[in-house]
LUMTI-580658 format. One record per residue (C-alpha): residue number from 1; chain; x, y, z. Coordinates in nm, 2 decimals, m for minus. Layout:
// residues N
+-------+------+--------+--------+--------+
! torro ! zake !      u !      v !      w !
+-------+------+--------+--------+--------+
!   NUM !    A !      X !      Y !      Z !
...
+-------+------+--------+--------+--------+
// end
This chain:
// residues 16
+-------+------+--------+--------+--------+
! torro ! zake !      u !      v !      w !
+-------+------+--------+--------+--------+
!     1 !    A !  m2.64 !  m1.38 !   3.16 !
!     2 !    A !  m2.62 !  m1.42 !   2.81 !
!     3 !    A !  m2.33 !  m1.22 !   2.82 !
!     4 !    A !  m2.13 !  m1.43 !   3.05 !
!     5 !    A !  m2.18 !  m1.75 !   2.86 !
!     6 !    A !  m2.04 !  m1.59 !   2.54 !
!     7 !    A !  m1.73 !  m1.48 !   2.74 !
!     8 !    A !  m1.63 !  m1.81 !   2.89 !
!     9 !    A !  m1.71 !  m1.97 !   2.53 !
!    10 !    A !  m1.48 !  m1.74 !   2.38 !
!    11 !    A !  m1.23 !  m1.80 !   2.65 !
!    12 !    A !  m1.27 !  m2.18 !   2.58 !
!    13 !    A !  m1.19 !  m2.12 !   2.22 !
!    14 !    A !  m0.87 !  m1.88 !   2.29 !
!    15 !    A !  m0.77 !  m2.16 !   2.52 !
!    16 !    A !  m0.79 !  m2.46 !   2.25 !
+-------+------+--------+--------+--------+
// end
């Protein structure tokens, strides 16, 4: 889901 992507994307960012 849409949903899902946006999660791990902001996860990604948070993580940087």
């Amino acid at each position: 889901m849409l949903g899902r992507s946006l999660l791990v994307v902001y996860v990604v960012e948070k993580c940087s």
